[in-house]
PyMOL Python script that loads the backbone (N, CA, C, O; Angstrom):
from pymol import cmd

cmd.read_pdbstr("""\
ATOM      1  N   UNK A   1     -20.319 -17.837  27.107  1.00  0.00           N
ATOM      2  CA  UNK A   1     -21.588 -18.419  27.463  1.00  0.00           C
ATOM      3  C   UNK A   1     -21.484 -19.939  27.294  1.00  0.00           C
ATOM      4  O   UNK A   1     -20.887 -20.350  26.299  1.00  0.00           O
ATOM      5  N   UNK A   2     -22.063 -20.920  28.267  1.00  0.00           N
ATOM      6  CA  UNK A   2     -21.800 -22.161  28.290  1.00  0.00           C
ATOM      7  C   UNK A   2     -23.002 -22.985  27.195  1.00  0.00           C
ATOM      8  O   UNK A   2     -24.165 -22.640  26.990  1.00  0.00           O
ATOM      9  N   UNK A   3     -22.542 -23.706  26.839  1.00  0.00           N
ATOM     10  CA  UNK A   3     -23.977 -24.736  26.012  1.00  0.00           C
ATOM     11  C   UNK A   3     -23.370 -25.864  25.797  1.00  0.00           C
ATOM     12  O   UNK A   3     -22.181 -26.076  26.033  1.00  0.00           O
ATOM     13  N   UNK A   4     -24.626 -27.102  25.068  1.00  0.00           N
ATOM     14  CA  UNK A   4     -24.227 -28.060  25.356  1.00  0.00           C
ATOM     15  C   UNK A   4     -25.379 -28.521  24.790  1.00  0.00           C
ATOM     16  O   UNK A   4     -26.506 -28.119  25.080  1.00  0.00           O
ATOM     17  N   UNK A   5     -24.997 -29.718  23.642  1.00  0.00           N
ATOM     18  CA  UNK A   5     -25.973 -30.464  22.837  1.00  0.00           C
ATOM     19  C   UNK A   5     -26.015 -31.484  23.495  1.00  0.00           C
ATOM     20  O   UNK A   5     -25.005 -31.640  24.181  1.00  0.00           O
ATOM     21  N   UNK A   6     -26.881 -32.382  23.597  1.00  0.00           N
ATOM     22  CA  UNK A   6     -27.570 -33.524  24.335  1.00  0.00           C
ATOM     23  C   UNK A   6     -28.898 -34.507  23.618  1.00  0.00           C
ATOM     24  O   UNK A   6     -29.411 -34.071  22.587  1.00  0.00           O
ATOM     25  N   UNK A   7     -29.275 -35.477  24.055  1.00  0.00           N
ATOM     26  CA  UNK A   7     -30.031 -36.277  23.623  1.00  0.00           C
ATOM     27  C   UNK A   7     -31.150 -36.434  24.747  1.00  0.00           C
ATOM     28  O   UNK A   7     -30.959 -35.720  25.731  1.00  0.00           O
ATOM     29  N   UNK A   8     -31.897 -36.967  24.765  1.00  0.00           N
ATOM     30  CA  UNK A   8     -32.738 -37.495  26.061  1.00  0.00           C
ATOM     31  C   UNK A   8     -33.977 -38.289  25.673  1.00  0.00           C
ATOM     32  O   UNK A   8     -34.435 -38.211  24.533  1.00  0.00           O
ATOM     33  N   UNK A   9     -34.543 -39.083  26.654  1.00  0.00           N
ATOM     34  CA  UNK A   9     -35.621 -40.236  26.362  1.00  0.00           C
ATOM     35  C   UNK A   9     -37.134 -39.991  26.911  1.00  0.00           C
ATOM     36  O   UNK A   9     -38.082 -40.755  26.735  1.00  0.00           O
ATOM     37  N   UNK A  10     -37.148 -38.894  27.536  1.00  0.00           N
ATOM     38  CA  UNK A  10     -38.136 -38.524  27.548  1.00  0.00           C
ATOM     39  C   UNK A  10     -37.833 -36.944  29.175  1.00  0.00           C
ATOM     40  O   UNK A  10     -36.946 -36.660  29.979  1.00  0.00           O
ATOM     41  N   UNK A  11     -38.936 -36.530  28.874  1.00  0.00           N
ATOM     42  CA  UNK A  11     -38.789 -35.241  29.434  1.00  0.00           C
ATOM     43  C   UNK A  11     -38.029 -35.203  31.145  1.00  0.00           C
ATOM     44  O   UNK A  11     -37.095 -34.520  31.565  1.00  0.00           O
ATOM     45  N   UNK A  12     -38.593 -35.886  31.600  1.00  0.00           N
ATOM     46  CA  UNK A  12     -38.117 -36.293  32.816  1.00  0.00           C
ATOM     47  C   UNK A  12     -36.510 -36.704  33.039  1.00  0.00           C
ATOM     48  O   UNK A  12     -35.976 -36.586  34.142  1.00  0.00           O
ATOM     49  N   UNK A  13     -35.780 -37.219  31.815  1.00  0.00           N
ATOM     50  CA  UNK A  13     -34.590 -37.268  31.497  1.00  0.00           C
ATOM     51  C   UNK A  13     -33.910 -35.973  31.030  1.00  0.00           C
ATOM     52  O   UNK A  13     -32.728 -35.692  31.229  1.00  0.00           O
ATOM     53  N   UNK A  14     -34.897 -35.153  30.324  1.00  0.00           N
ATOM     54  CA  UNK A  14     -34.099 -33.943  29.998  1.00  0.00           C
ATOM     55  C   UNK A  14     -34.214 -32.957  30.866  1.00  0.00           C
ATOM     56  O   UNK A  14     -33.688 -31.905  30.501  1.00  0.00           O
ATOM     57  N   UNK A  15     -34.927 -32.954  32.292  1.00  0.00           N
ATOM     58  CA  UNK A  15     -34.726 -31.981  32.982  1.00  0.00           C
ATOM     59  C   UNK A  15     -33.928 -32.274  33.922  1.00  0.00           C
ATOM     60  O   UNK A  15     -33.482 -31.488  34.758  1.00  0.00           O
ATOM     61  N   UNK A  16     -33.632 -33.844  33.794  1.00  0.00           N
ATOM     62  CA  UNK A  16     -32.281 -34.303  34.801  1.00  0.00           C
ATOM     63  C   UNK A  16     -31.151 -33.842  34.375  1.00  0.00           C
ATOM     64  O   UNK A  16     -30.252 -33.638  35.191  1.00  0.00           O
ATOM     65  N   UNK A  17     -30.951 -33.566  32.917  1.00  0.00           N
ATOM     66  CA  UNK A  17     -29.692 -33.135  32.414  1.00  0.00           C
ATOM     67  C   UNK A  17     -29.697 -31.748  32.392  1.00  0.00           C
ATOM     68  O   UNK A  17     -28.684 -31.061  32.517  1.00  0.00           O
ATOM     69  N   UNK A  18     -30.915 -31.292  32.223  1.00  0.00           N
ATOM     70  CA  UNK A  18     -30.516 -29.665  32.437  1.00  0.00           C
ATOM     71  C   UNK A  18     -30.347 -28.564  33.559  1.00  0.00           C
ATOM     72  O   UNK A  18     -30.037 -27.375  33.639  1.00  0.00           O
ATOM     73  N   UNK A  19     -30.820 -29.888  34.602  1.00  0.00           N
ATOM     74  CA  UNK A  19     -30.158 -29.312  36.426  1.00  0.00           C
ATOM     75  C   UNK A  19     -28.569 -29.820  36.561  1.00  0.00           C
ATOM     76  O   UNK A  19     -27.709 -29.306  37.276  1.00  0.00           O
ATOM     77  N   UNK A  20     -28.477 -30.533  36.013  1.00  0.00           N
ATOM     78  CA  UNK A  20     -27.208 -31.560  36.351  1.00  0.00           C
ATOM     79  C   UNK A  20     -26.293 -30.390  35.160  1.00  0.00           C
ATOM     80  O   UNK A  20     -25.110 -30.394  35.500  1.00  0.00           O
ATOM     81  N   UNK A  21     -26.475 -29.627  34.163  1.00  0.00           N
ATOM     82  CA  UNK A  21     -25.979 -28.203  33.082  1.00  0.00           C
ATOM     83  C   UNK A  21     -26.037 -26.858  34.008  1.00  0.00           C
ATOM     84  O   UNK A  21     -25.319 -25.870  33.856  1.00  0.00           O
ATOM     85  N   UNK A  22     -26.967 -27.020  34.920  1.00  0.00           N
ATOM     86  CA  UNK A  22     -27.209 -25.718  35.042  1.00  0.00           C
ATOM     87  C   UNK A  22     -26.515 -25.499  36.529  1.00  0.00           C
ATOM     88  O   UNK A  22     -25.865 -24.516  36.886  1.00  0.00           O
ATOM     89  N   UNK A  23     -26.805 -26.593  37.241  1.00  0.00           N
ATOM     90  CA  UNK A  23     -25.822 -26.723  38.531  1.00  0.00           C
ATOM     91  C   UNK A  23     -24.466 -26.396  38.193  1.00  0.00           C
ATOM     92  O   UNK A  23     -23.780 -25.652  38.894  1.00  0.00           O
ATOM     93  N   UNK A  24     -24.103 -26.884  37.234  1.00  0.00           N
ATOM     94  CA  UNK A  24     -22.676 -26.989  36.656  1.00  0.00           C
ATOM     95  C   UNK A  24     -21.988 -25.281  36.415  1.00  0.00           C
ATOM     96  O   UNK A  24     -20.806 -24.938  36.407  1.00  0.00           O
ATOM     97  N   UNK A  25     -22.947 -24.638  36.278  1.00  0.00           N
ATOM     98  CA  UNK A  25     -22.806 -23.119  35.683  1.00  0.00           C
ATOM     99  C   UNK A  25     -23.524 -22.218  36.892  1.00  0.00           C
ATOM    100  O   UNK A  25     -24.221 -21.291  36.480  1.00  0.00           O
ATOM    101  N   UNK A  26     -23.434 -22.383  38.300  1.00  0.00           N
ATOM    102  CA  UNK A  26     -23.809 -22.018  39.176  1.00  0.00           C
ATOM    103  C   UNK A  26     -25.654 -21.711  39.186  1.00  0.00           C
ATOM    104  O   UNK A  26     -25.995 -20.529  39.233  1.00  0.00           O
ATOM    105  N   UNK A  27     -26.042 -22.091  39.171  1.00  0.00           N
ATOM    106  CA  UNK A  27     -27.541 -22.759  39.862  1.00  0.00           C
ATOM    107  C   UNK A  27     -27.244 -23.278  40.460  1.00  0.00           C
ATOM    108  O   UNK A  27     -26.170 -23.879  40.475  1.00  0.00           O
ATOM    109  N   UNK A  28     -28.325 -23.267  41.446  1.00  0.00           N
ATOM    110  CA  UNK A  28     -29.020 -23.875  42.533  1.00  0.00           C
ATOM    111  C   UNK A  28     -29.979 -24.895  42.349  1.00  0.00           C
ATOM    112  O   UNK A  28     -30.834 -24.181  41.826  1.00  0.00           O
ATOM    113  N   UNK A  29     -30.592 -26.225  42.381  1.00  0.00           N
ATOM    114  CA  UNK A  29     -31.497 -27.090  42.243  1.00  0.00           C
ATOM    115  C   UNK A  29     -32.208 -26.617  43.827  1.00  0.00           C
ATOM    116  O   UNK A  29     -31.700 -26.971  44.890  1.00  0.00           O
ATOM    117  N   UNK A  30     -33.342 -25.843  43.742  1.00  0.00           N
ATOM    118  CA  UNK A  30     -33.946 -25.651  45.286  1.00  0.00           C
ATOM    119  C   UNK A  30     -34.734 -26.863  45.419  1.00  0.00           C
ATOM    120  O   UNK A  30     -34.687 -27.416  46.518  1.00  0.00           O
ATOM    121  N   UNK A  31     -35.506 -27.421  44.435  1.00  0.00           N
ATOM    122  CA  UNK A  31     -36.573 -28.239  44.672  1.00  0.00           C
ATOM    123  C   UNK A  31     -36.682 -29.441  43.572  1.00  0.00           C
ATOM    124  O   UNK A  31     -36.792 -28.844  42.501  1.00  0.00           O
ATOM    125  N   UNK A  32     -36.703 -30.805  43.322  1.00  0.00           N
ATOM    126  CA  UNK A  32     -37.119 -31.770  42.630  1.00  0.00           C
ATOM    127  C   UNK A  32     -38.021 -32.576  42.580  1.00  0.00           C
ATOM    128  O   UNK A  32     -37.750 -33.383  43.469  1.00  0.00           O
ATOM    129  N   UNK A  33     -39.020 -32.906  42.055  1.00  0.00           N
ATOM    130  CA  UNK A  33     -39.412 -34.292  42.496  1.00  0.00           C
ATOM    131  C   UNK A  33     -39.713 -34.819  40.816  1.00  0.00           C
ATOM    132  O   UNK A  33     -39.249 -34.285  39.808  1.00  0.00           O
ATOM    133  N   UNK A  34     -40.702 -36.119  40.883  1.00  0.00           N
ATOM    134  CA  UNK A  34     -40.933 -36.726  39.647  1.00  0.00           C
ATOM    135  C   UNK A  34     -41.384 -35.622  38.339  1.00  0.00           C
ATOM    136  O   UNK A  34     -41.088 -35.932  37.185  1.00  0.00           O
ATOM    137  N   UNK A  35     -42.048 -34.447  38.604  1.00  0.00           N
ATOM    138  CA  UNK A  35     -42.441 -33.896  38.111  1.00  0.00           C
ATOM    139  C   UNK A  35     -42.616 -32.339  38.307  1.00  0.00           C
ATOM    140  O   UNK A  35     -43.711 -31.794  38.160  1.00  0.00           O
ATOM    141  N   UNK A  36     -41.208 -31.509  38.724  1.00  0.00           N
ATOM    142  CA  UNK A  36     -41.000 -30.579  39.216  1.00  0.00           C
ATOM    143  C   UNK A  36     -39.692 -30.744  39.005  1.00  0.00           C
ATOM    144  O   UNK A  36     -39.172 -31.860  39.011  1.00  0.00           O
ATOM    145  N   UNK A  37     -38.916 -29.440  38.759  1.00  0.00           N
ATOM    146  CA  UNK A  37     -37.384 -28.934  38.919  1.00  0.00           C
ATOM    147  C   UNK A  37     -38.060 -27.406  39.150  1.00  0.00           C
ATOM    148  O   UNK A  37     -39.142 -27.085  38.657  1.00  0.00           O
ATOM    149  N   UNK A  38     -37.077 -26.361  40.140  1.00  0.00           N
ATOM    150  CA  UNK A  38     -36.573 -25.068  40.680  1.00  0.00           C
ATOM    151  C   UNK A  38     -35.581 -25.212  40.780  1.00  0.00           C
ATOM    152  O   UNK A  38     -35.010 -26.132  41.365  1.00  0.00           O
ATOM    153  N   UNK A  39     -35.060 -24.165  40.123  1.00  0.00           N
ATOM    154  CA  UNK A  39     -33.619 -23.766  40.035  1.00  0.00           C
ATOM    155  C   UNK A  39     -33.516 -22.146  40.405  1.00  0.00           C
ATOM    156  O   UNK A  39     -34.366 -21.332  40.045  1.00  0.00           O
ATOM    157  N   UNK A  40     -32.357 -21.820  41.169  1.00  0.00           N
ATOM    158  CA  UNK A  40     -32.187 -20.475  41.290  1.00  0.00           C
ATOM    159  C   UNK A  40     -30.866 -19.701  40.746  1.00  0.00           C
ATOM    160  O   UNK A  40     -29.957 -20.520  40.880  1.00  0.00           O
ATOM    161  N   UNK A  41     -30.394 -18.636  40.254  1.00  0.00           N
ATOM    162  CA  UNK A  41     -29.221 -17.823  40.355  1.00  0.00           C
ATOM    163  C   UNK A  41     -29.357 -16.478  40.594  1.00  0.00           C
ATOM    164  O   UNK A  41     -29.838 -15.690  39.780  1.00  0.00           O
ATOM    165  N   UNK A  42     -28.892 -16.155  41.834  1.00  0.00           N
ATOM    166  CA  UNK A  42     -28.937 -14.839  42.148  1.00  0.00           C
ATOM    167  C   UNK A  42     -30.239 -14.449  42.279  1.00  0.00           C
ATOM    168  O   UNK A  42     -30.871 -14.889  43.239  1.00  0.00           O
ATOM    169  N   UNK A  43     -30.856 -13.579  41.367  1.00  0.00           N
ATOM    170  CA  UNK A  43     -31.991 -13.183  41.413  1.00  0.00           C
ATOM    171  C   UNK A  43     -33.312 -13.971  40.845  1.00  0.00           C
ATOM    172  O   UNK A  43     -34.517 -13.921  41.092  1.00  0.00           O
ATOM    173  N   UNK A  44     -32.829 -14.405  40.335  1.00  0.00           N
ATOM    174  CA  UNK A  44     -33.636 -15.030  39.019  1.00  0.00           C
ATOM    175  C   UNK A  44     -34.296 -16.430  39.646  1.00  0.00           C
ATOM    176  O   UNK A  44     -33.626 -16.930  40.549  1.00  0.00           O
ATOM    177  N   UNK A  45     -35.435 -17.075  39.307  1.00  0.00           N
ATOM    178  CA  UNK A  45     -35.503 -17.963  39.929  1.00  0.00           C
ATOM    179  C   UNK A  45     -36.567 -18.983  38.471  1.00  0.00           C
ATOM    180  O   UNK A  45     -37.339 -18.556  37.613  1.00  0.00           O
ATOM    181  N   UNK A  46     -36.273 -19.865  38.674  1.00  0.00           N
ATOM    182  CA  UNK A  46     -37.508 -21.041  37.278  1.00  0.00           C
ATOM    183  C   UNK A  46     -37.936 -22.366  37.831  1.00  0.00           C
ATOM    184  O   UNK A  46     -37.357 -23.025  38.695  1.00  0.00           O
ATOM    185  N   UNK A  47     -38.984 -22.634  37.227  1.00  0.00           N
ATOM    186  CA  UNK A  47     -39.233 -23.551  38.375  1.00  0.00           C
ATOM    187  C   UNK A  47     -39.941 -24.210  36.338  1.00  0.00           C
ATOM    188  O   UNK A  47     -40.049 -23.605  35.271  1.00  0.00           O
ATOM    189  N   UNK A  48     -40.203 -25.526  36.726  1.00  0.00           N
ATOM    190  CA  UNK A  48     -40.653 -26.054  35.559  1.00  0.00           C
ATOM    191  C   UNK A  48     -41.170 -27.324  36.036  1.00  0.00           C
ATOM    192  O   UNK A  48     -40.594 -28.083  36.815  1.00  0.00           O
ATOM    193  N   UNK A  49     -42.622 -27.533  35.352  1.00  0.00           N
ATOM    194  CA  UNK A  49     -43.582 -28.239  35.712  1.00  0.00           C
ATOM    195  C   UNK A  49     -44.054 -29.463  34.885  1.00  0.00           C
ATOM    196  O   UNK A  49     -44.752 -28.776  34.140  1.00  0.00           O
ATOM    197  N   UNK A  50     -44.255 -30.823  34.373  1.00  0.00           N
ATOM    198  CA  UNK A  50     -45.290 -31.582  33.902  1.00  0.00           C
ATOM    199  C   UNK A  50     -45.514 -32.573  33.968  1.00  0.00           C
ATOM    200  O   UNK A  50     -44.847 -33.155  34.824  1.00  0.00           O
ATOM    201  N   UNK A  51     -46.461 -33.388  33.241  1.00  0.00           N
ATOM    202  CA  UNK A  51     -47.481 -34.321  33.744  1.00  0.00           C
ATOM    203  C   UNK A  51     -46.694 -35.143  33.257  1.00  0.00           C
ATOM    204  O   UNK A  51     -46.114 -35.099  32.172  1.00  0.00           O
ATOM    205  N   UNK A  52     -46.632 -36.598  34.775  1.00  0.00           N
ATOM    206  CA  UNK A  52     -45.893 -37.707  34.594  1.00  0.00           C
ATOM    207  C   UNK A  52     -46.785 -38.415  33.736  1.00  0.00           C
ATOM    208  O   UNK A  52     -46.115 -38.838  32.794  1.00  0.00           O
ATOM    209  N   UNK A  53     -47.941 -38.731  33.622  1.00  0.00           N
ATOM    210  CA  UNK A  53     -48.673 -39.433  32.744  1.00  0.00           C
ATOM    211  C   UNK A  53     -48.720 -39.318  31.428  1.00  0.00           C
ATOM    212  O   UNK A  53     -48.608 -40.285  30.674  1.00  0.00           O
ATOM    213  N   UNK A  54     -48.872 -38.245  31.085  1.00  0.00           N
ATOM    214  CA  UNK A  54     -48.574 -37.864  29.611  1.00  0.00           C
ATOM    215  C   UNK A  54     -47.186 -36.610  29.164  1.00  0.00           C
ATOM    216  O   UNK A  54     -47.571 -35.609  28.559  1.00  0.00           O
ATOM    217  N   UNK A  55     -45.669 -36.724  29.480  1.00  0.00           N
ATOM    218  CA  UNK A  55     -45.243 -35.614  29.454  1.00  0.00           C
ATOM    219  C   UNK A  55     -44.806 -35.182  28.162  1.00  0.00           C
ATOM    220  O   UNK A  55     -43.874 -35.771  27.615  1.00  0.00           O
ATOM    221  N   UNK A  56     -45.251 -34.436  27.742  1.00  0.00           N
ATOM    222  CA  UNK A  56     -45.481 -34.561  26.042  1.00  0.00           C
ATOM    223  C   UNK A  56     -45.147 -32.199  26.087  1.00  0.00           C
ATOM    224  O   UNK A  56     -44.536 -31.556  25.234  1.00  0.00           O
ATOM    225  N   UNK A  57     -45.786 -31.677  27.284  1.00  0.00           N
ATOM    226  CA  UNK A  57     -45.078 -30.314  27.435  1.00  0.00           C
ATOM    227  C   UNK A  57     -44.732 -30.514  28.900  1.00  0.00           C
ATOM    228  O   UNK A  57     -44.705 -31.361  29.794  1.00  0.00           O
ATOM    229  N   UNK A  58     -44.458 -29.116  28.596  1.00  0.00           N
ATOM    230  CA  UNK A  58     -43.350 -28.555  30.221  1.00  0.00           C
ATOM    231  C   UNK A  58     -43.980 -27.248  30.485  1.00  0.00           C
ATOM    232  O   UNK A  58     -44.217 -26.614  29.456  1.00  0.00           O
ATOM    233  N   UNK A  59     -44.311 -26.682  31.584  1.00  0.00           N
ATOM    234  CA  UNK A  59     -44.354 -25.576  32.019  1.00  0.00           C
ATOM    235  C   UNK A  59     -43.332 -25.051  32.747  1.00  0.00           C
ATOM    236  O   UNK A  59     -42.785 -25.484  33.761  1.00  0.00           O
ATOM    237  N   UNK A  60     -43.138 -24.045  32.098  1.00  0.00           N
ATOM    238  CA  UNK A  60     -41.833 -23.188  32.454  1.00  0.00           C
ATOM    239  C   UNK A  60     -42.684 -21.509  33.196  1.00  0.00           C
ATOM    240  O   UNK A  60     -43.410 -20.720  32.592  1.00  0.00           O
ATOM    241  N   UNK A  61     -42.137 -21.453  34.905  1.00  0.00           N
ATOM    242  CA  UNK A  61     -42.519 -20.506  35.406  1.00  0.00           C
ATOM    243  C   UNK A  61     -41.542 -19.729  36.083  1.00  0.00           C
ATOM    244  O   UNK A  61     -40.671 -20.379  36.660  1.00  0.00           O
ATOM    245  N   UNK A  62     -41.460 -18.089  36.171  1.00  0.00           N
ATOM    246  CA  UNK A  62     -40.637 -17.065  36.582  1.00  0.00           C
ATOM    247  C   UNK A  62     -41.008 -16.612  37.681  1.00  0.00           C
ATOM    248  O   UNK A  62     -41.886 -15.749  37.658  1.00  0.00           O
ATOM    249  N   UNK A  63     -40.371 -17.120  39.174  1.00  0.00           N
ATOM    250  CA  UNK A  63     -40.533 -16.331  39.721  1.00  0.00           C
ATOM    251  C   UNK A  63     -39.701 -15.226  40.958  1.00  0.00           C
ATOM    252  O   UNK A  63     -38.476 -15.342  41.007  1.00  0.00           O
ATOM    253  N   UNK A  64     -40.127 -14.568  41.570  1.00  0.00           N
ATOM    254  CA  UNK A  64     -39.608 -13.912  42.231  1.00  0.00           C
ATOM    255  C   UNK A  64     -38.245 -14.126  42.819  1.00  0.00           C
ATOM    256  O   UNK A  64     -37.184 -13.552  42.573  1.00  0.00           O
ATOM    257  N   UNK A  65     -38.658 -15.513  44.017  1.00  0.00           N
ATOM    258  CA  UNK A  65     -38.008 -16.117  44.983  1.00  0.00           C
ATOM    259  C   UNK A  65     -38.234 -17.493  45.311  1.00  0.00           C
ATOM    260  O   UNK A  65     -39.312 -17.811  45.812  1.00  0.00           O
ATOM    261  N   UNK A  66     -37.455 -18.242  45.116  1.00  0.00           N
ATOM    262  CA  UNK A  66     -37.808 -19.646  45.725  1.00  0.00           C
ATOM    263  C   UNK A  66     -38.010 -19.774  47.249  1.00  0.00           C
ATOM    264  O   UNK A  66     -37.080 -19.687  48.052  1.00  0.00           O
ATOM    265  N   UNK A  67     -39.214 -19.975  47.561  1.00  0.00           N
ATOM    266  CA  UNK A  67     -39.414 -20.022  49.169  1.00  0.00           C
ATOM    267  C   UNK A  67     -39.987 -21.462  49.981  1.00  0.00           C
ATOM    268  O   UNK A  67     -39.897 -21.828  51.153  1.00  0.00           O
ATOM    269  N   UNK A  68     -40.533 -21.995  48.919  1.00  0.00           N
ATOM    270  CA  UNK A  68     -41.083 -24.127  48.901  1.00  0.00           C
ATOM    271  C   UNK A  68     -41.696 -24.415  47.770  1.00  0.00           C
ATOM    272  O   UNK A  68     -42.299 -23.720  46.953  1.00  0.00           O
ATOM    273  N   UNK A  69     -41.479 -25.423  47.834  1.00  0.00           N
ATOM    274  CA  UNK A  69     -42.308 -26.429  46.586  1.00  0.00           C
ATOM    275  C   UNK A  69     -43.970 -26.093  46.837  1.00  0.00           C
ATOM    276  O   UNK A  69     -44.910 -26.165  46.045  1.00  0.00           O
ATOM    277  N   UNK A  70     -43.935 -25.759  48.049  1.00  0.00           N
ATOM    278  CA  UNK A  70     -46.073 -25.006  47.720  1.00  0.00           C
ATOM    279  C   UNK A  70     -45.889 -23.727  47.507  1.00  0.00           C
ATOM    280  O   UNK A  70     -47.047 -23.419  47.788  1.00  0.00           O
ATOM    281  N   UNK A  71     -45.547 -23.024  47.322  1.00  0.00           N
ATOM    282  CA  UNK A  71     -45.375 -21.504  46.421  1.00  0.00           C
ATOM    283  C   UNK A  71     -45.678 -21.167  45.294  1.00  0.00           C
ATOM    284  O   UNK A  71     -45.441 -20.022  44.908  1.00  0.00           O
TER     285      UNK A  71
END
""", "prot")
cmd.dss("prot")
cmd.show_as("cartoon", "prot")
cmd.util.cbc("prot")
cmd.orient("prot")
């Protein structure tokens, strides 16, 4: 199983490193923007969400199938 300790400066930095980990270990990055990462493998799909203004949490969501960023 792969892992990997890291640092980061704020959330938006740590979900750059954990697509840039997870790509690395076959994921898929389906979707990015300032405040959004989807990632897929095989079946499995996560998509993770939060607020550029205050990003202080993350929403982490499971779903089915990646099909667009409006889904």
């Amino acid at each position: 199983m792969a892992y990997e300790t890291n640092s980061y400066s704020s959330i938006s930095d740590m979900m750059t490193k954990l697509s840039t980990f997870a790509q690395a270990n076959g994921w898929t990055q389906d979707h990015v923007e300032a405040n959004q990462l989807f990632l897929t493998k095989s079946t499995v799909s996560v998509s993770f969400c939060w607020a550029t203004s205050s990003p202080q949490f993350v929403g982490i969501f499971q779903q089915l199938a990646f099909l667009n960023s409006s889904t």
